[in-house]
C-alpha positions in Angstrom: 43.7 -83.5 -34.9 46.1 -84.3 -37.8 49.7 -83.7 -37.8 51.3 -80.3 -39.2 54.7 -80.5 -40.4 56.5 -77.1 -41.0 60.0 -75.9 -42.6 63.2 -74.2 -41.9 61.4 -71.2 -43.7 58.3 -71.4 -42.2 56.3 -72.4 -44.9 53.6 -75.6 -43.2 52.1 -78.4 -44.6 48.7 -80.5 -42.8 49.1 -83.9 -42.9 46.5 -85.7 -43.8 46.2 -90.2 -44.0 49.3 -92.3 -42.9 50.0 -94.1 -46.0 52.8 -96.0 -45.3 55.6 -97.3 -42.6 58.8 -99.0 -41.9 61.5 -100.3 -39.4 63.0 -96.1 -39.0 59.4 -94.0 -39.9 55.7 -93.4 -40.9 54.8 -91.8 -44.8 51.6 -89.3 -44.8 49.9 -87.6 -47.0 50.4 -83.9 -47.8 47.4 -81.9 -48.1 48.9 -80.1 -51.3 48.0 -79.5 -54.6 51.4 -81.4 -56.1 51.6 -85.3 -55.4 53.5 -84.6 -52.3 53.5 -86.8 -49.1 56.0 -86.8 -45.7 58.1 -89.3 -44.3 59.0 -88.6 -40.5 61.3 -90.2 -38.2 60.1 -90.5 -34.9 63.4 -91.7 -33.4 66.7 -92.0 -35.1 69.7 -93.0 -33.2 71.5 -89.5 -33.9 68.7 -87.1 -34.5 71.2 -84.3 -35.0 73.3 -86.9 -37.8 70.0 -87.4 -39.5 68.4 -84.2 -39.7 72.2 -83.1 -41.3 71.6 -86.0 -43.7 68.8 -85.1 -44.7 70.0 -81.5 -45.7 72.7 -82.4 -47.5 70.9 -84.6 -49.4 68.0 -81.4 -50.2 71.6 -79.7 -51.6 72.7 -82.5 -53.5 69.7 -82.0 -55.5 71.5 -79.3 -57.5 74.6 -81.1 -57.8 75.4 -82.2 -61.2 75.7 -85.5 -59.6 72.2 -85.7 -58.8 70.4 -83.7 -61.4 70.5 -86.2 -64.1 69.3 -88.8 -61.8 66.1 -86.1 -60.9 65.6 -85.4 -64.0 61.4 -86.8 -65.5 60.0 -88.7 -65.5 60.6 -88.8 -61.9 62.3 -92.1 -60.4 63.5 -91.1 -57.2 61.4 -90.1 -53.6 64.6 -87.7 -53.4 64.1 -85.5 -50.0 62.8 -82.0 -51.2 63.0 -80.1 -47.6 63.1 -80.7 -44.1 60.5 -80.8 -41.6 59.6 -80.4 -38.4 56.2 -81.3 -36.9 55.1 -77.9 -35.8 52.9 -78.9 -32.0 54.7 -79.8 -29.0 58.0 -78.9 -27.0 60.8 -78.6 -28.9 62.0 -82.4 -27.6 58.6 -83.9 -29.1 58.7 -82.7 -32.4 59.6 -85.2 -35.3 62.2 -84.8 -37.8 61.3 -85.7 -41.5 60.9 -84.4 -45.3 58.5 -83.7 -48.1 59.1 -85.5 -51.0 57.4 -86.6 -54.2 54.3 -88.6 -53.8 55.0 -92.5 -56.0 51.8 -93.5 -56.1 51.1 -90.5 -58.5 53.2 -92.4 -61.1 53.8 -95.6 -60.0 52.2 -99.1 -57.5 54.0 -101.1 -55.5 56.7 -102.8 -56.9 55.4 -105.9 -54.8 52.2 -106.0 -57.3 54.3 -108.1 -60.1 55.8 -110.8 -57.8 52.5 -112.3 -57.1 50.3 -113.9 -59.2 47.0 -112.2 -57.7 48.3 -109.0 -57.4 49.5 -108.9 -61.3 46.2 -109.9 -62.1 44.7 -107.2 -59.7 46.5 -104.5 -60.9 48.7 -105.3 -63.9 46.6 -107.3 -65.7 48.7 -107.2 -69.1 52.1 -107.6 -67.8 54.2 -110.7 -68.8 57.0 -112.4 -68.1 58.3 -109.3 -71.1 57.4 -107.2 -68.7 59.1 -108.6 -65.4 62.9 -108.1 -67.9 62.0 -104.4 -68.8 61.5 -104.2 -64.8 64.4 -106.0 -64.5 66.3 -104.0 -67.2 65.0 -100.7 -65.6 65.7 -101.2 -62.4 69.6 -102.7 -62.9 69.7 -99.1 -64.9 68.7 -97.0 -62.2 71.4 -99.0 -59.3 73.7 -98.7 -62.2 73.6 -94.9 -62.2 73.1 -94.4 -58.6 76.5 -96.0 -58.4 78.3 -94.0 -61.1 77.2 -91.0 -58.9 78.9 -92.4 -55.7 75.4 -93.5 -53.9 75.1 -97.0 -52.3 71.4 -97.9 -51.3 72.1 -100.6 -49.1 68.7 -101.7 -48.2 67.4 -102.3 -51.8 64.3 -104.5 -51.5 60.9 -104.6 -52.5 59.4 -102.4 -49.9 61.4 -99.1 -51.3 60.5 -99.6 -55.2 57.9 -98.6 -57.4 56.7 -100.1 -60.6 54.5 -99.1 -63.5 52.4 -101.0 -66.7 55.2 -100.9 -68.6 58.2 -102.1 -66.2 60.0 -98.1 -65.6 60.8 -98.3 -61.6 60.9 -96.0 -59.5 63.2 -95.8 -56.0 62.3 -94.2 -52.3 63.6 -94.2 -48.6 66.7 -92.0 -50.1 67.3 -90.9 -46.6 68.9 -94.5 -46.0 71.5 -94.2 -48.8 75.2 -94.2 -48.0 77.0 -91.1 -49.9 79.3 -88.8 -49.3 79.4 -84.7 -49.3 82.6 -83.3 -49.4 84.7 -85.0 -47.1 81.8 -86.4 -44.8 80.3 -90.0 -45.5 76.9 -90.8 -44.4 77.0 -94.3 -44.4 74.4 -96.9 -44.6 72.0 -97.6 -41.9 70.0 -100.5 -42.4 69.6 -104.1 -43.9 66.6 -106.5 -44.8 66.8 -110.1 -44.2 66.3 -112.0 -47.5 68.2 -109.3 -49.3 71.6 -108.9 -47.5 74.7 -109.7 -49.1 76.1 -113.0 -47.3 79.2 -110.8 -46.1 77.0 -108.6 -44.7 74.5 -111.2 -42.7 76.2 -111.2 -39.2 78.3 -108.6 -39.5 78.2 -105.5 -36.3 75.7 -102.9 -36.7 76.9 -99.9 -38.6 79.5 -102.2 -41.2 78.7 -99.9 -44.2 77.7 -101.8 -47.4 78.9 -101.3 -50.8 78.1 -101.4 -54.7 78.6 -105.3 -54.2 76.2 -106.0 -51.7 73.5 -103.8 -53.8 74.6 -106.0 -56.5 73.1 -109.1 -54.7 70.4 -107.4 -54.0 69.4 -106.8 -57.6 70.5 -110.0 -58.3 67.7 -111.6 -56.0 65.0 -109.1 -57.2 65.9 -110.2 -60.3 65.4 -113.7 -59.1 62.0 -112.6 -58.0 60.6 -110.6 -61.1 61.5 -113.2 -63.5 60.9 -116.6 -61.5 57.2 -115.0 -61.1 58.0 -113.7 -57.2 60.1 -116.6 -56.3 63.1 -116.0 -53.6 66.6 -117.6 -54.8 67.3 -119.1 -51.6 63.6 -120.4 -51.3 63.4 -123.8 -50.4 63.9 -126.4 -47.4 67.6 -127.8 -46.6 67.9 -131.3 -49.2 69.9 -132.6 -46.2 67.3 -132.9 -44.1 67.8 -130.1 -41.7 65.1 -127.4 -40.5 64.5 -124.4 -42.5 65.7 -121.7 -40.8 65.8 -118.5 -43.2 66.9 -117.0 -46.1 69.4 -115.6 -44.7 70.8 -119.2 -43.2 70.0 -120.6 -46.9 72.3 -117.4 -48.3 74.8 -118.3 -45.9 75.4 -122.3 -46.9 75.0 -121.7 -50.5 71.3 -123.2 -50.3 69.9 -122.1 -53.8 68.8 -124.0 -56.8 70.1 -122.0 -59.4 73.4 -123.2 -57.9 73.1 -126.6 -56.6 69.6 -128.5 -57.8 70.2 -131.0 -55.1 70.6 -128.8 -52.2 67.0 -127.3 -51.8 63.4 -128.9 -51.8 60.6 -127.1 -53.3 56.9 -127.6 -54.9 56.6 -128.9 -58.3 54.6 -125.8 -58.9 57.3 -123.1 -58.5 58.3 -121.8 -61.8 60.9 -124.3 -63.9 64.5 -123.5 -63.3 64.9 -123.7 -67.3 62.7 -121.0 -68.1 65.6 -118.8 -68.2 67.7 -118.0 -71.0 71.8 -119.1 -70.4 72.7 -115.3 -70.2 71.1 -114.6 -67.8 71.3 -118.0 -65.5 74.8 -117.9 -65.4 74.7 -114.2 -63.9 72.5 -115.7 -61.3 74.8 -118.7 -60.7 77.9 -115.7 -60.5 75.4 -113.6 -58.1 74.8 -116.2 -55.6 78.0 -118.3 -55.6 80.1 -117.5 -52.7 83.6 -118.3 -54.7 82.5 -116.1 -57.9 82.7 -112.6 -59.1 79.4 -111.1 -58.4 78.0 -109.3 -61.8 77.1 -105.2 -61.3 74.4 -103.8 -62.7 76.0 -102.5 -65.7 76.6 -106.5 -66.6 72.5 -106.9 -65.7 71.5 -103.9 -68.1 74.1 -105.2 -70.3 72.5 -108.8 -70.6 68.7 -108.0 -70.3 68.6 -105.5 -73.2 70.2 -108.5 -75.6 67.2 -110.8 -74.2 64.9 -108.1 -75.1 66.3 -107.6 -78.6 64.1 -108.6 -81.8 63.7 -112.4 -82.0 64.3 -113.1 -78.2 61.0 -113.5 -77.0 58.4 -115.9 -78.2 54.4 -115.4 -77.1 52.5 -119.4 -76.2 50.2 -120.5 -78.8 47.9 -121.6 -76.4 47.6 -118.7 -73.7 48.9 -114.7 -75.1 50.1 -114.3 -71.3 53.1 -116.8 -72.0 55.9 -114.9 -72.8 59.6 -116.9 -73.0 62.6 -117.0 -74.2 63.3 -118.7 -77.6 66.1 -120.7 -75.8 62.9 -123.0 -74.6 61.3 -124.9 -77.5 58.2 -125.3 -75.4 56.2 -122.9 -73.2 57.5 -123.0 -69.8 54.4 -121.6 -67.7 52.2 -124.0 -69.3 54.9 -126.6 -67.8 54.2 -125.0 -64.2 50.6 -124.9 -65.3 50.5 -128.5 -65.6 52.4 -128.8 -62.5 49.3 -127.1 -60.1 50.3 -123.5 -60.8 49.6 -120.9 -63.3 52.1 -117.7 -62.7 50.7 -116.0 -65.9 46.9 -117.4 -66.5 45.1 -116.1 -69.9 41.9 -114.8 -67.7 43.0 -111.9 -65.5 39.4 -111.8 -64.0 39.7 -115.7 -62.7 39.9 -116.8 -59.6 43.5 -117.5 -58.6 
């Protein structure tokens, strides 16, 4: 028998496939006539703190805050109302929310950091593409965070991403933000996208605009090195690969220090990027620098996206780079046992 999620107001809701699921909750379908679906939370630590988060963020949608950010084409998953699944004793019933179904508008944002799935299901998009994504989605944090929200756990699992780069943002419920004099603060983390002051630091240290700043600054990383992590690669010194999160935490990154990681000769080369934009990574990811916000990242894509910027490979359409490089750089990785961008969509990767 499928689940049946009901209101404050009584109005009910079947729902139908689980679609989706994460470290706090499950995503269903909605059997509705609008692209709705539900996110519930079996267990939260405070279910009484959540189910008053997730109110005051349903009220927030008519703040003036918010309503620019909500306004289409829609970008946000934001909570629409509260639910409640409607069988069982009132201790077994699962907090959650309706809210606006991303897949009507959107795929996952994980389709354009690998080189199958682009050719899967974004067959046109370039490396033009991955800086409008980029350019969008430094946008979006860049608003959030003129309105007072902090996501916190930005990473690919929670974005959305269409043909032509527009993003699209959901797990709202696991923003930090305040209402009136009350702060809801962040709940959760992601290894491989954690600020290095947050990695280590007791459950419940709230994060701010700077960690969501590294964040974007390793997405980043990812949409325009072709789905390749910043702090990929093993120890130079000889050591054993631990994680990310230890390569974070010793300043292990290329774009940094070329001699302190190993990787394939395949990966993408580190001179495919334009100088803007590497020296906002080297800022992002050194431990002694100011870390660029995402006004700086809107700031710099948009002039790599000007007229002029962007030069198209003679020799295969899908090679998009920066004029900064007098030779095609994916036909460099090409040569090198890897193709991040290949002219035949429907061949074999």
């Amino acid at each position: 028998m499928g689940l049946t999620v009901v209101s404050a107001g009584g109005h009910t809701w079947k729902l139908t496939e689980q679609i989706g699921s994460g470290s706090e909750g499950f995503v269903y379908g909605v059997d509705d006539a609008r692209p709705l679906v539900a996110k519930l939370v079996p267990d939260p630590p405070d279910p009484d703190a959540y189910r008053r988060r997730i109110a005051r963020l349903v009220r927030q949608r008519r703040e003036p805050r918010t309503v620019g950010l909500l306004s289409a084409p829609v970008r946000l998953a934001w909570p629409l109302v509260p639910v409640r699944t409607a069988d069982g004793s009132e201790a077994d019933r699962v907090d959650g929310y309706v809210m606006a179904d991303m897949r009507h508008a959107y795929q996952p944002f994980s389709h354009l950091l690998t080189t199958s799935a682009r050719r899967a299901f974004l067959p046109g998009a370039t490396w033009a593409t991955a800086l409008r994504t980029t350019l969008a989605l430094a946008r979006l944090l860049g608003e959030l965070h003129a309105e007072g929200y902090v996501v916190g756990d930005l990473k690919p699992d929670n974005l959305w991403v269409d043909e032509t780069g527009r993003v699209g943002m959901a797990d709202v419920d696991s923003w930090q933000f305040t209402d009136g004099r009350e702060v809801f603060p962040g709940r959760m983390r992601t290894p491989g996208y954690t600020a290095p002051e947050r990695i280590g630091a007791p459950a419940g240290t709230p994060p701010d605009t700077a960690s969501d700043d590294f964040a974007l600054a390793v997405l980043a990383h990812q949409l325009l090195m072709a789905g390749l992590h910043p702090f990929a690669g093993h120890p130079a010194d000889g050591g054993d690969y631990l994680s990310y999160d230890d390569n974070v935490l010793h300043g292990r990154c290329r774009l940094v220090d070329r001699t302190s990681v190993l990787l394939p000769r395949s990966v993408p080369p580190v001179d495919l990027l334009p100088k803007r934009l590497a020296e906002l990574f080297r800022r992002a990811f050194a431990h002694t620098l100011r870390r660029p916000t995402a006004a700086e990242w809107a700031q710099a894509v948009t002039a790599e996206l000007a007229p002029g910027r962007l030069k198209v490979c003679a020799v295969n359409a899908h090679h998009v780079h920066t004029v900064e490089r007098p030779w095609c750089p994916w036909c460099d990785q090409a040569e090198r046992g890897d193709d991040s961008y290949p002219d035949d969509p429907q061949e074999e990767a």
